[in-house]
N, C-alpha and C positions, 0 to 999 in steps of 0.2 A: 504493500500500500504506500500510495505516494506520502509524503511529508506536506503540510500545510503551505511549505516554503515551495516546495517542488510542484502543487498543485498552480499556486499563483505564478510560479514561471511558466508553466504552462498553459497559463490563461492571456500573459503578455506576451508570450513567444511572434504568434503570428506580424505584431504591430512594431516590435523590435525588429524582425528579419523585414518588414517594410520597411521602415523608417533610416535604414542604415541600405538598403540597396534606392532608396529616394537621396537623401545623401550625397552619397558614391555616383547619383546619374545628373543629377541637377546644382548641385554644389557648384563642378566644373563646368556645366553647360553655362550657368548663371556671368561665371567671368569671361569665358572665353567667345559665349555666341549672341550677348546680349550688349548693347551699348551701352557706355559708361553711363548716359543720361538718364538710362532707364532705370526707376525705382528697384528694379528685383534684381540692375546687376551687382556684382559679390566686387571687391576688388582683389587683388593679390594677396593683402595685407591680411585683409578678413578671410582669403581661404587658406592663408598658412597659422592663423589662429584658430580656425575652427580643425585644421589639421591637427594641431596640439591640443585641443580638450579633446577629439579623438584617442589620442597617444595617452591622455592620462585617462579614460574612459577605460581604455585596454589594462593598465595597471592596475584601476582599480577592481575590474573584472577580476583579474590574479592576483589578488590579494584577497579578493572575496570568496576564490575556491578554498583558499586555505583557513581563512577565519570562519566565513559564512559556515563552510559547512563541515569542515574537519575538526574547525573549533581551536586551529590554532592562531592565538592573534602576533603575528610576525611585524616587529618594528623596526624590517630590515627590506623591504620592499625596495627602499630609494637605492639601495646597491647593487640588488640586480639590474634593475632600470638604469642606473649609470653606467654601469660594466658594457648592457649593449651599448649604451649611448660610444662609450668609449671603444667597442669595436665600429661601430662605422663611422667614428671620426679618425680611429687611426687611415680609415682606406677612404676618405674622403682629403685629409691629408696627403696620404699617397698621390694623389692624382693632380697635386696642384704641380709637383713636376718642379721646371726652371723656372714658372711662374711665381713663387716665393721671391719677397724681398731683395735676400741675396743671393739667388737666380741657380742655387745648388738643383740637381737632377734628380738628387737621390735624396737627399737629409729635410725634413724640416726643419722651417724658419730657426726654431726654437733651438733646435740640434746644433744647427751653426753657430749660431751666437752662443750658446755654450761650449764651444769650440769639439763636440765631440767629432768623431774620424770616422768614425760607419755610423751605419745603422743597427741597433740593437738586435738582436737572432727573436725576439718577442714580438719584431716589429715585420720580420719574412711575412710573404705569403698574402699581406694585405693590401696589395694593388688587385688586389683579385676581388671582383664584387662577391662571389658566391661564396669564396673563403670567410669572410666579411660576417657574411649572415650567419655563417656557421657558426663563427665566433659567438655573435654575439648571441646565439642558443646555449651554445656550449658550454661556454665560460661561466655564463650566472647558475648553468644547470649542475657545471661539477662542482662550484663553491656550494651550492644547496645541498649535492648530494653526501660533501665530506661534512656540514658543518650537522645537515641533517643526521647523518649515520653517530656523528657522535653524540648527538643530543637525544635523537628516541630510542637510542641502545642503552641511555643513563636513565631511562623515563623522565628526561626536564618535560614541562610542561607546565601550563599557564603564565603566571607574571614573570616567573624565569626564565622562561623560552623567550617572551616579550623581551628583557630585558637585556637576557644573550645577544639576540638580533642586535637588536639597537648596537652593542658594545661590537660586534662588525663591523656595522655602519661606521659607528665613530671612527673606530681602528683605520680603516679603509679610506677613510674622507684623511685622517693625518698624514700616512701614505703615500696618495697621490698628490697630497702638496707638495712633496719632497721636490726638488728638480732632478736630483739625482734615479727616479724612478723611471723618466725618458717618458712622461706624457705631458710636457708641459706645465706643470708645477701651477702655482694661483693661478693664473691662466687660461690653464687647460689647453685646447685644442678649436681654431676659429680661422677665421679665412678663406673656407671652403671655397671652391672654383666650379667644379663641376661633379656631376654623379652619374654614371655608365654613358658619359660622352657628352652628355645636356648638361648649359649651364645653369648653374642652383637658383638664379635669379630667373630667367625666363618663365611665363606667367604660363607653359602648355607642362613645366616641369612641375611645377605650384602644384596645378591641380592633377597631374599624376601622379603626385606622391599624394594629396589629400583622396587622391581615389583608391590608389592603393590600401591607406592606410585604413579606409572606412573598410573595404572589403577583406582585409585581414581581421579586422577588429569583429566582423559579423563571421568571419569564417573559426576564431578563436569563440566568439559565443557559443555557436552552432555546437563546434567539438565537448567544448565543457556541459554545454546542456544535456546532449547526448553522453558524456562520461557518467554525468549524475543520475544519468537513470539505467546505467546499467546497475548487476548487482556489485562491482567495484565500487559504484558510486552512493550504492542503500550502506554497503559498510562502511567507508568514510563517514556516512551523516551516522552512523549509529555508534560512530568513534567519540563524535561530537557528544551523541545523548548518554552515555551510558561506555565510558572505553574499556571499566571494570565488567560490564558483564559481554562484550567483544572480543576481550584475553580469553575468559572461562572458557568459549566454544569455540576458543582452540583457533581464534585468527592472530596473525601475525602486526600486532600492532604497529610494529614499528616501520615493518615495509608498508603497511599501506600511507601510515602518515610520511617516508620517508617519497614514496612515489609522487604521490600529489602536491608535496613541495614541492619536488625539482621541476612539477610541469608549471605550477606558478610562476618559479624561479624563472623558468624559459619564455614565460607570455611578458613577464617584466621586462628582461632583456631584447623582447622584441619590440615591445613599446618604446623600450629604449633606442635601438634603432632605429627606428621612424620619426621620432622626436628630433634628432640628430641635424636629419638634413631640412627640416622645416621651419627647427630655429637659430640655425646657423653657428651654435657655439656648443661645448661639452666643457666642465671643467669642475673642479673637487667638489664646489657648491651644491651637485647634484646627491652630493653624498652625506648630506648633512641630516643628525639626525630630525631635526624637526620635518624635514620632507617626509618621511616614511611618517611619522605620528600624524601628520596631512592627510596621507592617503590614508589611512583605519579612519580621520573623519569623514572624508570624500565617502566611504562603504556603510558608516554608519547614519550617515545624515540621508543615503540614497536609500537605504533596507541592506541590512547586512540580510546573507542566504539566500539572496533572489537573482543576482546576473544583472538583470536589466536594473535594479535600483543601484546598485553599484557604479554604473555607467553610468547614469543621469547625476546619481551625486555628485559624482566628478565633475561631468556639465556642470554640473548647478556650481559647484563652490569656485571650478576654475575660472568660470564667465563673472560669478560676482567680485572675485578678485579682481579682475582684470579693468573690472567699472571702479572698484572702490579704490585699488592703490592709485587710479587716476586722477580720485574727486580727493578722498579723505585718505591717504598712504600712511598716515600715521596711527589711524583709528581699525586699519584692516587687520592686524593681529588680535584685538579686540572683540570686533566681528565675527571674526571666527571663532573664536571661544565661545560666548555668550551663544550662538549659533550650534555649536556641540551642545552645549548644555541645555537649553531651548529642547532641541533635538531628544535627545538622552531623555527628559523628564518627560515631556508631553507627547514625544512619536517615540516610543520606541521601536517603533517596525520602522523608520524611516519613511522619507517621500512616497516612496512604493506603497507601505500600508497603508498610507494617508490615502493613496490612490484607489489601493483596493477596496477601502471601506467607503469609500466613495461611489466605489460600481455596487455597493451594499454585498460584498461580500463577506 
């Protein structure tokens, strides 16, 4: 029997797989085949912003399989998400070529001016777009998978595990500020030129990375919807209700929490990489931990356990950010609190249940 959570994703299903191939067909028509004077056209600007609440849409989606319904709250999100970030800036890099400042073939900008002599052996292989993507699957998916293996083989769990994460994150954000790490240090990685031959600016690249990115982000729904209703996906949610009597009858606790991380891990780092070439920079900031405790609001304010409330929270808190650090940038950290707490006390299902008790569900 379905879960009350998995009943109302499947009551939003159909209007979500709408709403995200309307998107993906109309977003880009809007810029590209509509005149600037016309009300409905989109410009460049607005469609590489709506491409980034996309990118954190997807995050918070992977973040919401492992909280929503495994029930672990991970406060380490922002470091998968940077990691891809940081694989397709290193191969976004790659491709600036002799076009760099000091006009090197091989090195970035960065690399030069700190006088290194090669290229790092960490840095092979990323002039290749497809290496690129790999990575940034890979990378956020073996860090899950080692940091995972050692955490539900010790059974951590709840605020611990929360808190584990986060001390990643931190760890990781000091790290890449180093220079000596070869990504750029404060900084990070920026400049970009071009991406599989098109340049990053031209308005037909805009919107097919924003079409892109909507149709990975509905093809990432689809998969995870379809994961939770298999029976892998009835025992994850019954890890969430009940993990004590999940051990008894002899399931593997730790592989299944240990699986359904590392596929988070990899929807993060794909977000990450989409993010990348939309807004034009990567650097340590990504990795700070306030960003991850961001995204658990973004899932909570949306309906933790449901997919699609997950995505629209992000919508909703990334779009009102983007108005208020505008008007009031001092009051936006504020807003966001009071807006958790708001949330927390009087919706606890999030925008979603507000939604569905609205269709009188």
């Amino acid at each position: 029997m379905l879960t009350r959570a998995l009943r109302e994703q499947e009551r939003a299903y159909p209007l979500t797989v709408a709403l995200l191939i309307c998107l993906a067909v109309f977003v880009p028509a809007s810029n590209l085949l509509l005149p600037q004077e016309s009300m409905f056209a989109l410009s460049s600007y607005s469609v590489s912003l709506l491409g980034k609440y996309l990118c954190y849409a997807l995050l918070a989606l992977a973040l919401d399989l492992v909280w929503g319904y495994a029930g672990l709250l991970s406060l380490g999100h922002g470091a998968f998400f940077a990691l891809g970030g940081y694989a397709m800036g290193m191969y976004l890099m790659r491709q600036i070529g002799s076009r760099g400042v000091y006009g090197d073939p091989e090195l970035p900008d960065f690399m030069v001016f700190l006088d290194w002599q090669e290229l790092p052996w960490y840095w092979m292989g990323f002039d290749s777009f497809p290496f690129a993507m790999l990575m940034a699957l890979l990378v956020p998916g073996l860090l899950a998978l080692l940091f995972g293996w050692l955490a539900f083989r010790s059974r951590v769990s709840g605020v611990y595990f929360s808190i584990m994460t986060q001390a990643m994150t931190f760890a990781l954000m000091l790290a890449f500020f180093r220079n000596e790490m070869g990504f750029g240090g404060n900084n990070g990685l920026t400049d970009f030129k071009e991406i599989l031959g098109f340049e990053l600016q031209s308005d037909v690249l805009r919107c097919g990375l924003f079409e892109a990115t909507a149709l990975l982000l509905l093809a990432s729904y689809l998969g995870c919807r379809w994961m939770l209703n298999t029976r892998f996906g009835s025992v994850v949610v019954a890890l969430r209700d009940g993990e004590s009597r999940v051990r008894f009858l002899g399931y593997s606790v730790a592989s299944y929490k240990l699986v359904v991380f590392v596929i988070s891990a990899m929807l993060a780092g794909l977000a990450g990489a989409l993010y990348v070439p939309q807004v034009g920079i990567i650097n340590p900031g990504e990795f700070q931990p306030l960003n991850s405790i961001e995204i658990a609001i973004w899932v909570a304010v949306g309906g933790r356990g449901t997919l699609h409330g997950a995505m629209l929270g992000a919508v909703i808190i990334a779009a009102a950010e983007t108005l208020l650090t505008a008007q009031l940038p001092e009051l936006w950290l504020f807003a966001l609190g009071a807006l958790f707490l708001l949330v927390t006390l009087l919706l606890p299902q999030g925008v979603a249940g507000l939604l569905a008790g609205r269709r009188g569900e």
